[in-house]
DSSP file (Angstrom, degrees, kcal/mol; ACC not computed):
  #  RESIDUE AA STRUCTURE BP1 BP2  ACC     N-H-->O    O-->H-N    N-H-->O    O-->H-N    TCO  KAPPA ALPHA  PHI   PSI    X-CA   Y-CA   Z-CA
    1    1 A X              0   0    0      0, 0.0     2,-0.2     0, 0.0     5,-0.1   0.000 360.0 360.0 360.0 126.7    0.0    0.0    0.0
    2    2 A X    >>  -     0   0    0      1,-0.1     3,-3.3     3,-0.1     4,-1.1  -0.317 360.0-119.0 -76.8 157.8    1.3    3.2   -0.9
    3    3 A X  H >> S+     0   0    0      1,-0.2     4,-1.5     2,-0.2     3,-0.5   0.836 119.8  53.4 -35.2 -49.5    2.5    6.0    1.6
    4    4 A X  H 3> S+     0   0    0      1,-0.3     4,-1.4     2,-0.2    -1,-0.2   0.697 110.0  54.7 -88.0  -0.3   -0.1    8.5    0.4
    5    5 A X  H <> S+     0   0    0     -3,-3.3     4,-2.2     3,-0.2    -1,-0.3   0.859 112.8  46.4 -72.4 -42.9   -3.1    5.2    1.3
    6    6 A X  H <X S+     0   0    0     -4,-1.1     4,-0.6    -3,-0.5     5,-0.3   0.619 110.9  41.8 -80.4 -32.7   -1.8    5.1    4.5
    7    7 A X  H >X S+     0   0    0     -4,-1.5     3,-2.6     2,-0.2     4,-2.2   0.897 121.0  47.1 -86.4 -82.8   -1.6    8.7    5.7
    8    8 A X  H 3X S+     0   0    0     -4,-1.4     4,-2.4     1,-0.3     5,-0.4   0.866 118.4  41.6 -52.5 -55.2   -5.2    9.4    4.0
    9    9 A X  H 3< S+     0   0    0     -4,-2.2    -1,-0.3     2,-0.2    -2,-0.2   0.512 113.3  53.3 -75.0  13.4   -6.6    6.1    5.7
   10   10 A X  H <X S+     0   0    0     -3,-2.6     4,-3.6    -4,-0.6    -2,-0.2   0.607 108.1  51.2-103.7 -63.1   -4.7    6.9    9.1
   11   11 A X  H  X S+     0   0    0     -4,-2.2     4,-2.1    -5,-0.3     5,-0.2   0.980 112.6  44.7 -50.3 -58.0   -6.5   10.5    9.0
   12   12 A X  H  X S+     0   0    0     -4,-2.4     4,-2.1    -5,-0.3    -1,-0.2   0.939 113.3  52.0 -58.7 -42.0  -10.1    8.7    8.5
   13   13 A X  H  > S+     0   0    0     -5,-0.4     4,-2.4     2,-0.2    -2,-0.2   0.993 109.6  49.8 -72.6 -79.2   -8.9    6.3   11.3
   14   14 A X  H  X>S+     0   0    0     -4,-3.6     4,-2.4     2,-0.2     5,-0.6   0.889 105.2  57.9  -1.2 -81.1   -7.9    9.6   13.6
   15   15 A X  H >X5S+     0   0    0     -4,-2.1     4,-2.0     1,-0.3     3,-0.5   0.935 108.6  42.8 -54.4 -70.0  -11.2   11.3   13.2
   16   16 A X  H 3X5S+     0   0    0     -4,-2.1     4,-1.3    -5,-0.2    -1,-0.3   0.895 113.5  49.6 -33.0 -58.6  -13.1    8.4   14.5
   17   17 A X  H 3X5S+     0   0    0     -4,-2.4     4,-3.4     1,-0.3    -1,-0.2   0.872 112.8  49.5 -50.5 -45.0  -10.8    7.7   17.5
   18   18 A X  H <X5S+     0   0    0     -4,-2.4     4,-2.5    -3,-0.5    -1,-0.3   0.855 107.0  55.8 -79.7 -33.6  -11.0   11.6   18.4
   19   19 A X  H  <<S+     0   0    0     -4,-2.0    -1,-0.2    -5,-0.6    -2,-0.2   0.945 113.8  38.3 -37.4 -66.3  -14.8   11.2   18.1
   20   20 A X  H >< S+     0   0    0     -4,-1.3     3,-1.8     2,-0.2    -2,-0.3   0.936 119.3  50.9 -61.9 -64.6  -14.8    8.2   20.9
   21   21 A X  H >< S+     0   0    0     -4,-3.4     3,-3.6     1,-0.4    -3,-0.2   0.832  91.3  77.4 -85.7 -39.1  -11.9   10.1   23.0
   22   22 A X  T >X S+     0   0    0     -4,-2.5     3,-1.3     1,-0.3     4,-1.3   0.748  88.6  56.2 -51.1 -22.9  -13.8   12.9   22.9
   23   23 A X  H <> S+     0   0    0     -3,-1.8     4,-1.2     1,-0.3    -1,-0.3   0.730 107.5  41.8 -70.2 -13.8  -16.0   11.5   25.5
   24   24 A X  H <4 S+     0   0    0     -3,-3.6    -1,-0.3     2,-0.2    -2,-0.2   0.056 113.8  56.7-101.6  26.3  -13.6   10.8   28.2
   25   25 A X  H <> S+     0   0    0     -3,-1.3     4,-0.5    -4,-0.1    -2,-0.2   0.353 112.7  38.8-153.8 -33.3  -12.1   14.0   27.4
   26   26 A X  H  X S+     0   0    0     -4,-1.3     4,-2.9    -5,-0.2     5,-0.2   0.725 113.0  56.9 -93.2 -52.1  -15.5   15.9   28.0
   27   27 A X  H  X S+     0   0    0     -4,-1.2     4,-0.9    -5,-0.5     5,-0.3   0.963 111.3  40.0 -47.1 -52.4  -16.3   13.7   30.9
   28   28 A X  H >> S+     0   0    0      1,-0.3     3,-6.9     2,-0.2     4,-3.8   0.940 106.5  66.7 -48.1 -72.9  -12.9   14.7   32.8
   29   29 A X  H 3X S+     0   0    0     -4,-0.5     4,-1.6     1,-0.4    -1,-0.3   0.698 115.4  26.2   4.6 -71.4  -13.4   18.3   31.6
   30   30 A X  H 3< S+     0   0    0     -4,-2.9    -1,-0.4     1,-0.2    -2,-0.2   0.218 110.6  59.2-121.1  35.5  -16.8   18.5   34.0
   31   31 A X  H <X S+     0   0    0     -3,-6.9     4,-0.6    -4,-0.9    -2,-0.3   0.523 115.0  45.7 -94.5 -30.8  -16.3   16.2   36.6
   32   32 A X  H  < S+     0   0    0     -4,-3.8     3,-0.4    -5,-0.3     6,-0.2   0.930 118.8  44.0 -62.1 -32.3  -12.9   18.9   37.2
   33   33 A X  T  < S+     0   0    0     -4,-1.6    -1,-0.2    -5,-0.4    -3,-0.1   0.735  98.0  74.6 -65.6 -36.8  -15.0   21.5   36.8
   34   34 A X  T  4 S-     0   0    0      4,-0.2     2,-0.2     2,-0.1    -1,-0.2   0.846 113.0 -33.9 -53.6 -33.4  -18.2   20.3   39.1
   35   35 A X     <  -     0   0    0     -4,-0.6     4,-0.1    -3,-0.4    -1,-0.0  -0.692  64.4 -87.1-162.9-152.7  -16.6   21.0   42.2
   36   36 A X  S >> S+     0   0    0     -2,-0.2     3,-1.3     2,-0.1     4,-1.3   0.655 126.7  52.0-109.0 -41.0  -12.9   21.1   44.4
   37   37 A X  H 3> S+     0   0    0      1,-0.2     4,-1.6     2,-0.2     5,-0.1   0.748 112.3  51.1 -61.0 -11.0  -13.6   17.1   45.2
   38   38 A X  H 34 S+     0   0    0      2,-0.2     4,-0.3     1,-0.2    -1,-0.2   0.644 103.5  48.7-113.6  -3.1  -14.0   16.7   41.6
   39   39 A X  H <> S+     0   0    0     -3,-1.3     4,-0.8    -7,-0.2    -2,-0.2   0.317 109.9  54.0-106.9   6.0  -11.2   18.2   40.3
   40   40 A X  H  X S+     0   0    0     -4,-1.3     4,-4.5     3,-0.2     5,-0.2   0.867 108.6  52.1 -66.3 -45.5   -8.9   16.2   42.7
   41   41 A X  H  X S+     0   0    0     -4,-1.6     4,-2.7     1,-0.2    -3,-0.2   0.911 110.5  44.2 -41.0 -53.1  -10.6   12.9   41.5
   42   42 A X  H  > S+     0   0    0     -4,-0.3     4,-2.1     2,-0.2    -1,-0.2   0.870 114.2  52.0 -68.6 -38.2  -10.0   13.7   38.0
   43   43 A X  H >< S+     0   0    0     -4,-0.8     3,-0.7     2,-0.2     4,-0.4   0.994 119.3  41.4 -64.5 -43.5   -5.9   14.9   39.3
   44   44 A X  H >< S+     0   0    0     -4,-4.5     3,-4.7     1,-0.3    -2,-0.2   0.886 107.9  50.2 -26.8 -71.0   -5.8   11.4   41.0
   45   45 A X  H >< S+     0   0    0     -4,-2.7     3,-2.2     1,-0.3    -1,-0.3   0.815 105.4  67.4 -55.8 -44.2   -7.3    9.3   38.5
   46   46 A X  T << S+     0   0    0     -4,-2.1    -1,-0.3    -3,-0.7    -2,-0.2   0.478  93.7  63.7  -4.9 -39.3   -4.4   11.3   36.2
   47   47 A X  T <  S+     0   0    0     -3,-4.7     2,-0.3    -4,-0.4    -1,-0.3   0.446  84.8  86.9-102.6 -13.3   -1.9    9.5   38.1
   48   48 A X  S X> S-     0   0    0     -3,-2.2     3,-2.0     1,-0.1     4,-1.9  -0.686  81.5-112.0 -93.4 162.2   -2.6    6.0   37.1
   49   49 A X  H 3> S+     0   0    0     -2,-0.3     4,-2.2     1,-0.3     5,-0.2   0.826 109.0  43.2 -40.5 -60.4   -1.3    4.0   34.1
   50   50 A X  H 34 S+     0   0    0      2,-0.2     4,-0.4     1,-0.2    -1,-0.3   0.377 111.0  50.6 -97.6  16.6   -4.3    3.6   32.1
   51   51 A X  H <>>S+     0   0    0     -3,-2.0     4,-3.0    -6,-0.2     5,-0.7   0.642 115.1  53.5 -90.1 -54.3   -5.7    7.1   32.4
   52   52 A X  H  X5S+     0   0    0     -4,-1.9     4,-1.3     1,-0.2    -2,-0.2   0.804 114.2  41.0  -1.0 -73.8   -1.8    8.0   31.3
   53   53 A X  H  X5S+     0   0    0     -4,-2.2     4,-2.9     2,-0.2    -1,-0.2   0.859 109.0  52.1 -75.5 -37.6   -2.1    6.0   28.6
   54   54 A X  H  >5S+     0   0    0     -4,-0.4     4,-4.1     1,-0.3    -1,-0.2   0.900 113.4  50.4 -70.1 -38.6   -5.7    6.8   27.3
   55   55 A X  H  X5S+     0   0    0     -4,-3.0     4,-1.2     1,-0.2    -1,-0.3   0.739 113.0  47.0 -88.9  11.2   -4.7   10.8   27.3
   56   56 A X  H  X<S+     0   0    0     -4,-1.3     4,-2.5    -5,-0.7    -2,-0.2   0.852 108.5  50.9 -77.0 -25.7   -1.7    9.9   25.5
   57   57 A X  H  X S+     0   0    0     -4,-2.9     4,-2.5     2,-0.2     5,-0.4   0.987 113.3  48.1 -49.9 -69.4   -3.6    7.8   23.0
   58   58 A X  H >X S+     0   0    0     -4,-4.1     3,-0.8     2,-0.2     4,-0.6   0.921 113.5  46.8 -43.4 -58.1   -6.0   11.0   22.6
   59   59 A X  H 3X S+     0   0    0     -4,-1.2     4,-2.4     1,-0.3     3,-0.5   0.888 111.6  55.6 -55.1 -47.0   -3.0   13.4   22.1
   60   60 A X  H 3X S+     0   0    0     -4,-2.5     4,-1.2     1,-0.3    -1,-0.3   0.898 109.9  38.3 -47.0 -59.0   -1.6   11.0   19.7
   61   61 A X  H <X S+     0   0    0     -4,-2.5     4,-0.7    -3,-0.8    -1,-0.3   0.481 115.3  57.4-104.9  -2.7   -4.4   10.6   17.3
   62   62 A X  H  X>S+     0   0    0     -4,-0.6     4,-2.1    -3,-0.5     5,-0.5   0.731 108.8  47.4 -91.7 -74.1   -5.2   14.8   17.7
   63   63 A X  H  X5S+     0   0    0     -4,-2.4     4,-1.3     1,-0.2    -2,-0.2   0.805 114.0  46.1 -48.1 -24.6   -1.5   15.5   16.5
   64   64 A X  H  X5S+     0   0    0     -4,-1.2     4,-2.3    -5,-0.2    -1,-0.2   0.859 115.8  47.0 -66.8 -45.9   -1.8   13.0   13.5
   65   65 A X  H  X5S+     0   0    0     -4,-0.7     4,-2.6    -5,-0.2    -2,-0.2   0.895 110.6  50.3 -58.4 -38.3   -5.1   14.5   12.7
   66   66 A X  H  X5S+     0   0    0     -4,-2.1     4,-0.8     2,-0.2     5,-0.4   0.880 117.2  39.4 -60.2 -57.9   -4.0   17.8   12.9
   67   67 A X  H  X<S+     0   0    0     -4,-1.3     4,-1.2    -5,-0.5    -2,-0.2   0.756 118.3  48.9 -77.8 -14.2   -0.8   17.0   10.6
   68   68 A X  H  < S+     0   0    0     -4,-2.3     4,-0.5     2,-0.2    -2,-0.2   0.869 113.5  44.7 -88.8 -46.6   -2.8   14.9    8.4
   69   69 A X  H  < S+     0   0    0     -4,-2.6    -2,-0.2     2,-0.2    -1,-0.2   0.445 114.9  48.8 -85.7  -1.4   -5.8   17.7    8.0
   70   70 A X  H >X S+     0   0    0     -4,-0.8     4,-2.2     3,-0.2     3,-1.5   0.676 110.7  59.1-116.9 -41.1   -3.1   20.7    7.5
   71   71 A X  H 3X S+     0   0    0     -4,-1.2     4,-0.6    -5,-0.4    -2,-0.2   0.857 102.9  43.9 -25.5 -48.4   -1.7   18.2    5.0
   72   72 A X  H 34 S+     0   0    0     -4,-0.5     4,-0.4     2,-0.2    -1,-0.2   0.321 111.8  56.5-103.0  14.3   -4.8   17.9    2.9
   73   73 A X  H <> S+     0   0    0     -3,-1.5     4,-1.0     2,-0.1     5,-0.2   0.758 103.0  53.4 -91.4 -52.3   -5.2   21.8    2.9
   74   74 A X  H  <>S+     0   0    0     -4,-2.2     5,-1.0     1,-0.3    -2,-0.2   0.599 112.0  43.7 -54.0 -17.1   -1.9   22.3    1.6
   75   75 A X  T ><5S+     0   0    0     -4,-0.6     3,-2.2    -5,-0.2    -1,-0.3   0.713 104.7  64.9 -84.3 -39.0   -2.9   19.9   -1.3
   76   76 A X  T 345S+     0   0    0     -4,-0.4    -2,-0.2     1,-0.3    -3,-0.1   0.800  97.3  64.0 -50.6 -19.8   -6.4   21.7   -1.6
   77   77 A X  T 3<5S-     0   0    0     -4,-1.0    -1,-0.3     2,-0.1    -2,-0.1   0.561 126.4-103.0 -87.1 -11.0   -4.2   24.4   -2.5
   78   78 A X  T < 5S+     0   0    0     -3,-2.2     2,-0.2     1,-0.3    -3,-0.2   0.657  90.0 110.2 101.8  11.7   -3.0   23.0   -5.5
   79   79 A X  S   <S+     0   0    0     -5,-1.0    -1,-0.3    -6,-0.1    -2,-0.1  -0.687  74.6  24.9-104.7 136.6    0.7   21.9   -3.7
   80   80 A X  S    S+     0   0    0     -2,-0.2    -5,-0.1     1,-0.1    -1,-0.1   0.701  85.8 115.9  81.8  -1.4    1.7   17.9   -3.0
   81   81 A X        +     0   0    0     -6,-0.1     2,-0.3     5,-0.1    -1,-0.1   0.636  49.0  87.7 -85.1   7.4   -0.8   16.5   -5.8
   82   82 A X  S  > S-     0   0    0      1,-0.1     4,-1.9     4,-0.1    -3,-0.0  -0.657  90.2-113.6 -96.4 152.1    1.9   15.0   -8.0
   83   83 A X  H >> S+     0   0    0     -2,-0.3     4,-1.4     2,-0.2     3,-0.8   0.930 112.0  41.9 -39.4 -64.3    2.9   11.3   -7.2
   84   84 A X  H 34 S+     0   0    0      1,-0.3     5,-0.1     2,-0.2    -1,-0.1   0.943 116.3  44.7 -64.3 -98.2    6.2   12.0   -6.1
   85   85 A X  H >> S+     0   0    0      3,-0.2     4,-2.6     2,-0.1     3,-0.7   0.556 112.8  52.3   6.3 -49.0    5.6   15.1   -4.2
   86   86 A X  H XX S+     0   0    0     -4,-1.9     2,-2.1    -3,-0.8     3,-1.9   0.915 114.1  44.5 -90.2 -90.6    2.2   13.5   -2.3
   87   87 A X  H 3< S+     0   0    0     -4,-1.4    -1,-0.3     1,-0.3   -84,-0.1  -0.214 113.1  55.8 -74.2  61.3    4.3   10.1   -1.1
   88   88 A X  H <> S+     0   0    0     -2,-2.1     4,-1.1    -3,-0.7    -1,-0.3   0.167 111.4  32.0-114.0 -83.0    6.6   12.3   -0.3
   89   89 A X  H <X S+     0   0    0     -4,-2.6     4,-0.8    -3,-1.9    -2,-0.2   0.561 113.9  67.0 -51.5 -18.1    4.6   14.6    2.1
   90   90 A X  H  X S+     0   0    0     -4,-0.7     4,-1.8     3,-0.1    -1,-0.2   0.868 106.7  42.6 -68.8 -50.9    2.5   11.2    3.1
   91   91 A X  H  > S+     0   0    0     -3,-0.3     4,-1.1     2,-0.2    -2,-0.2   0.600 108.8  54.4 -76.9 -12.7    5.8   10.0    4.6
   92   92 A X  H >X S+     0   0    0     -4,-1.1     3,-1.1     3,-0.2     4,-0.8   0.886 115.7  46.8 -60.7 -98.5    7.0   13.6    6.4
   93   93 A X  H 3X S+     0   0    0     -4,-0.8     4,-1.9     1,-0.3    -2,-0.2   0.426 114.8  36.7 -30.5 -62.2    3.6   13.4    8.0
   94   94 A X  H >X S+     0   0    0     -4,-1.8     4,-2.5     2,-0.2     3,-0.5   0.993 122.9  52.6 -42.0 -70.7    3.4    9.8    9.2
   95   95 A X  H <X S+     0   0    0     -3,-1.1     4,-2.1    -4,-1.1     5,-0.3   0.919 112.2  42.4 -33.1 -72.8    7.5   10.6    9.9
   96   96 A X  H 3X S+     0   0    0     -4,-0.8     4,-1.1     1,-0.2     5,-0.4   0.931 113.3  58.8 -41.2 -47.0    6.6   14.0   12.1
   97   97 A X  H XX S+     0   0    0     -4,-1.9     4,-2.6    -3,-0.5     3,-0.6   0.938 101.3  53.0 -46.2 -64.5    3.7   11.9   13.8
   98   98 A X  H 3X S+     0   0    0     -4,-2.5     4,-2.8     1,-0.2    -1,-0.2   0.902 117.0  34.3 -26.5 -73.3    5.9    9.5   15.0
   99   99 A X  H 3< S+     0   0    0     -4,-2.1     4,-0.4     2,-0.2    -1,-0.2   0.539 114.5  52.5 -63.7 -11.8    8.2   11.9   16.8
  100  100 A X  H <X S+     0   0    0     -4,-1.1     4,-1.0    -3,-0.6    -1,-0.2   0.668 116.4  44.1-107.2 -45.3    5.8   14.4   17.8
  101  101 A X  H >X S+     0   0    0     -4,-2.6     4,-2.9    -5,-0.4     3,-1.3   0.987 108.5  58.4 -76.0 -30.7    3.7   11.0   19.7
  102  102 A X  H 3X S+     0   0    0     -4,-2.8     4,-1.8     1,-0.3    -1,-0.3   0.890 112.9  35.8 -56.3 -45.2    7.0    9.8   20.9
  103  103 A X  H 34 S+     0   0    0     -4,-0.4     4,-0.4     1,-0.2    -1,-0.3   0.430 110.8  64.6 -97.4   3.7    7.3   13.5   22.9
  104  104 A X  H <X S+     0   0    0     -3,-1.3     4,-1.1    -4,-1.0    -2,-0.3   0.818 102.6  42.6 -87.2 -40.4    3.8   13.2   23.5
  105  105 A X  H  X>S+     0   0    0     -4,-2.9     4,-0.9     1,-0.2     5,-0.6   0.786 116.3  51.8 -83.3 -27.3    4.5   10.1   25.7
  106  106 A X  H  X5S+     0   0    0     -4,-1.8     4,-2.2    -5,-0.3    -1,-0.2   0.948 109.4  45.5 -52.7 -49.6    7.6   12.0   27.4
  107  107 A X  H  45S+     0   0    0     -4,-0.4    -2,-0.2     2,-0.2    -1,-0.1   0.934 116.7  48.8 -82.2 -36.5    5.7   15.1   28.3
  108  108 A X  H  <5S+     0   0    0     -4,-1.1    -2,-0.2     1,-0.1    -3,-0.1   0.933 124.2  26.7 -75.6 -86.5    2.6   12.6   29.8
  109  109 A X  H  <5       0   0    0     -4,-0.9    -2,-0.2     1,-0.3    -3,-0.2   0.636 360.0 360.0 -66.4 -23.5    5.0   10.1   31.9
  110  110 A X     <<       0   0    0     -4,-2.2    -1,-0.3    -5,-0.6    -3,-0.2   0.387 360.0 360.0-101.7 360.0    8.2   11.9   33.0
């Protein structure tokens, strides 16, 4: 499968996930907000592994989406539609993703 299938079906793949995250993402959002007991619950729960993991998962699939959707503006523009060019800019993006989720998981655990 080529690079610029993968980046476009990666992006589709994103939008869903951020769809589903958005609910744990709204839920925290006003149970911190409901009260002072309720934004300690939310710092707690913050502190175990699989909340960890679930907002790095979210951050992860927002920064792909992000690069993926400023990607396909910059081709709406008439830039990145030639073969060469596109799996070219399909493989930055994925490439940038990588590194970007990689400091995403630094910034969350240390």
């Amino acid at each position: 499968m080529p690079a610029t299938a993968k980046a476009s079906i990666l992006h589709r793949v994103t939008g869903v996930a951020l769809f589903f995250a958005l609910t744990f993402v709204i839920w925290a959002w006003s149970e911190s907000l409901s009260s002072a007991q309720g934004f300690e619950f939310v710092k707690g729960l913050f502190n175990g592994f699989i909340a960890k993991f679930i907002a790095w998962g979210t951050l992860t699939v927002l920064i792909y989406h992000l690069i993926g959707g400023f990607r396909h503006l910059i081709m709406e523009m008439g830039y990145w539609e030639e073969l060469e060019s596109g799996n070219a800019s399909a493989k930055a993006a994925i490439a940038l993703w990588i590194v970007l989720a990689a400091a995403a998981g630094v910034w969350i655990w240390f």
